[in-house]
C-alpha positions in Angstrom: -20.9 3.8 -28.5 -24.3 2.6 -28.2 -25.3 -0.8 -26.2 -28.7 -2.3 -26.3 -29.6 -4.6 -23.0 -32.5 -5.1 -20.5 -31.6 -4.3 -17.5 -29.1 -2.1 -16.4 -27.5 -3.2 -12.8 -25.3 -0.4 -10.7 -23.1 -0.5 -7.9 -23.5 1.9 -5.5 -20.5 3.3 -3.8 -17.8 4.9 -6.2 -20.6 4.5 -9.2 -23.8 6.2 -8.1 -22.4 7.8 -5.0 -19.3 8.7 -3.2 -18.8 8.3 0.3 -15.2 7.9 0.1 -13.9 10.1 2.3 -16.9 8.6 5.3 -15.1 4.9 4.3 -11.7 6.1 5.1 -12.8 7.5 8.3 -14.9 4.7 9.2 -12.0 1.9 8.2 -9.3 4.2 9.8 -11.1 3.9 13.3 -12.2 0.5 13.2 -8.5 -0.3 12.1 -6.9 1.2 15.2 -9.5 -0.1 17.1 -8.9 -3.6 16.1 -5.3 -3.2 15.8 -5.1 -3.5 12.0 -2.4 -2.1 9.9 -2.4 0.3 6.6 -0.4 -2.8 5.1 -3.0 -5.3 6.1 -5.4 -3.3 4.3 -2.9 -3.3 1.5 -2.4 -7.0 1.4 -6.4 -7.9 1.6 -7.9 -5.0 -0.6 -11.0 -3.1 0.8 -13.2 -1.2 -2.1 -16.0 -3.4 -3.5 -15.8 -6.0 -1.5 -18.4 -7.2 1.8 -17.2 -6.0 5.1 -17.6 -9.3 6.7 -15.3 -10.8 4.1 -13.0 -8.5 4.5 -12.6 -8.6 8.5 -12.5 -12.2 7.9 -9.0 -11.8 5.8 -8.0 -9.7 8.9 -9.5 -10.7 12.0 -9.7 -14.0 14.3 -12.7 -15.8 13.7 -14.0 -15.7 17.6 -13.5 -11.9 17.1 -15.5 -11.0 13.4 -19.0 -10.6 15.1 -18.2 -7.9 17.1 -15.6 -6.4 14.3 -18.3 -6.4 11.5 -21.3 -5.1 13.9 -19.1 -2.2 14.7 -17.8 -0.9 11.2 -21.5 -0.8 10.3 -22.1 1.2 13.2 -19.4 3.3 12.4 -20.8 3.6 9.0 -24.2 4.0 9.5 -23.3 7.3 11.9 -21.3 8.5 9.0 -23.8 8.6 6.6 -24.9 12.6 6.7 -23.1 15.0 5.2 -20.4 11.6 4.2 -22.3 10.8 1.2 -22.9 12.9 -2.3 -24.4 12.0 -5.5 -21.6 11.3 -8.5 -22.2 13.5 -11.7 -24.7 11.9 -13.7 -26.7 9.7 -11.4 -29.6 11.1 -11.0 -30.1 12.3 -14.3 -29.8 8.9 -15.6 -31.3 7.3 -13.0 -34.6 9.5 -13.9 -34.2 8.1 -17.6 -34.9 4.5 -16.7 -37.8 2.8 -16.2 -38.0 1.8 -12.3 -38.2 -2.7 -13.3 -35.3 -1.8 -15.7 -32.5 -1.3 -13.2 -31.6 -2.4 -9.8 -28.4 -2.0 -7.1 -26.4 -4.5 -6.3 -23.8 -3.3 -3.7 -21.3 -5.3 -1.4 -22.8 -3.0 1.4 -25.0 -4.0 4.0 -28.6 -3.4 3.5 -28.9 -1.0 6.4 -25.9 0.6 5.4 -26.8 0.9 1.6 -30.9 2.1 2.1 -28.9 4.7 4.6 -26.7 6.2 2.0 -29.1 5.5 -0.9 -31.6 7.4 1.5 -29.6 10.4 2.2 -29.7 11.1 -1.6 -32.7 10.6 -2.4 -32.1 7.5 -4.1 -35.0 4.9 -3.6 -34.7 1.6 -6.0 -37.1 -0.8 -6.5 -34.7 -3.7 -6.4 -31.5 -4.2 -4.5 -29.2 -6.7 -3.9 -27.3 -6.2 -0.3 -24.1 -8.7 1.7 -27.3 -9.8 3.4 -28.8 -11.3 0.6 -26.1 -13.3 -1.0 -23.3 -16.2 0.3 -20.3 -14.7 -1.9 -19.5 -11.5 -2.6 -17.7 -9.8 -5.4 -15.6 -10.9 -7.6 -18.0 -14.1 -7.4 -20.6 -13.7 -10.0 -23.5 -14.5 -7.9 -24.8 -10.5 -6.4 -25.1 -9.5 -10.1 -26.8 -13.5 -11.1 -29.6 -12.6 -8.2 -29.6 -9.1 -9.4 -30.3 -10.1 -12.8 -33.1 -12.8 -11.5 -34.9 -9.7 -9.2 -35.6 -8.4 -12.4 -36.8 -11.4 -14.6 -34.0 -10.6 -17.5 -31.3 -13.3 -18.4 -27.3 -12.0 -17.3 -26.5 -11.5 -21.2 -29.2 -8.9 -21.5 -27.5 -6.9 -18.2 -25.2 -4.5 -18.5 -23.2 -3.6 -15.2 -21.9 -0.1 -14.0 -19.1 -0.9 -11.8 -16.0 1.5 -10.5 -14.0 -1.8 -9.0 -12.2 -4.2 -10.3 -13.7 -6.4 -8.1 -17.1 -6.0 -9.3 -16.1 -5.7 -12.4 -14.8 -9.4 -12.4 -17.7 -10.3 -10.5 -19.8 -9.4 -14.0 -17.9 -10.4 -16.5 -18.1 -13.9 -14.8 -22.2 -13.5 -14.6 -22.0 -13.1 -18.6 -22.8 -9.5 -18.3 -21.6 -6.6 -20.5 -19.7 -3.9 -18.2 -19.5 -0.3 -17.9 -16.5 0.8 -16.0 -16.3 4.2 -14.3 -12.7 6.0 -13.2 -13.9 7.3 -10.2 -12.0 5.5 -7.8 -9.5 3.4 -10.1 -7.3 4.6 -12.9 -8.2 3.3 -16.5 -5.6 1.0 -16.5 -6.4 -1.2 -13.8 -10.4 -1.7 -15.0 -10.8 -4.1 -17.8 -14.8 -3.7 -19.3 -16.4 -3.5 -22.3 -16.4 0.5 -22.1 -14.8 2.4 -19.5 -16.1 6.3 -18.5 -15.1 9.2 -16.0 -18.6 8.8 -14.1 -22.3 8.4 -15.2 -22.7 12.5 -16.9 -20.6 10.4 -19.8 -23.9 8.5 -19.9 -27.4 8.6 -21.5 -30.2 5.9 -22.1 -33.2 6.1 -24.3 -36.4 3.7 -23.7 -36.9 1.2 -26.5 -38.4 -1.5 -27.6 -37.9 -4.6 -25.3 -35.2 -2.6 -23.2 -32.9 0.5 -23.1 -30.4 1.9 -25.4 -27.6 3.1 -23.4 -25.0 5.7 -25.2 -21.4 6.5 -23.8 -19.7 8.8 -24.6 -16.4 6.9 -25.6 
């Protein structure tokens, strides 16, 4: 399949990177030490979505200050040896012009340049929790991604590994490239859906990039 857009806009955990073993550790500590249950996580959801949102579907209000600085923290710590490339990445990331793609992650900025940093991964535009007011599945991290770069949301296409930023896309008008890598097929509805990014390839061409998959 062959899709023709602009700009290409990639999540970061789960679609560039993995650091899903460092996330589990991180949550599981922060859970016990905020006396938060496996079925709280359960009923709230946690991949793809801001921290602070995410204590604020499980905390006290008076408490979520302290409860987001520390996961962070405990994040932050975690980030060598808790984060690896995801097959594909970098080739692809190589192939594309640096104003043709950006990040948009529901990470915090200190905690994405930190695992963006550890591999080698340095993009020229980003979109971070800290920038935006709503987080995924609201439209508006990929709308400001799309904005960083100067290209309207229907020439975007959005690599995405979560449901929840997957919705997030399809309500910005975006095309979507779903990857399996932390969801089954089943539960990712896009416009294409891959194992990772090695499935893959763009080509520079006039007014934008051609991207190929391999479905």
């Amino acid at each position: 399949m062959r899709i023709h857009a602009e700009a290409l806009l990639f999540d970061n955990d789960g679609t560039l990177v993995s650091s899903l073993e460092s996330v589990n550790r991180c949550w599981s500590r922060w859970a016990r030490e905020f006396g938060v249950t496996e079925e709280d996580f359960v009923r709230v959801g946690l991949h793809g979505r801001p921290a602070a949102e995410i204590a604020a579907d499980l905390l006290p209000a008076d408490v979520l200050p302290r409860a987001v600085a520390r996961i962070e923290e405990l994040e932050v710590e975690d980030v060598v040896g808790g984060v690896v490339l995801l097959p594909g990445s970098a080739d692809l990331l190589a192939s594309l012009p640096a104003e043709r793609w950006a990040v948009v992650t529901s990470a915090s900025r200190r905690l994405a340049e930190a695992r963006l940093g550890e591999v080698g991964v340095r993009p020229k535009a980003m979109v971070t929790a800290d920038d935006i007011t709503r987080g995924k599945p609201d439209p508006e991290p990929f709308l400001l991604g799309a904005r960083l770069l100067g290209v309207d949301p229907e020439r975007c296409v959005v690599f995405e590994d979560a449901p929840a930023g997957l919705a997030a896309a399809r309500a910005a008008g975006m095309r979507t490239v779903a990857l399996t890598t932390t969801h089954q097929r089943s539960e990712l509805d896009a416009d294409v859906v891959v194992g990772d990014l090695s499935e893959v390839s763009a080509q520079v061409v006039a007014g934008g990039v051609e991207i190929r998959t391999a479905e």
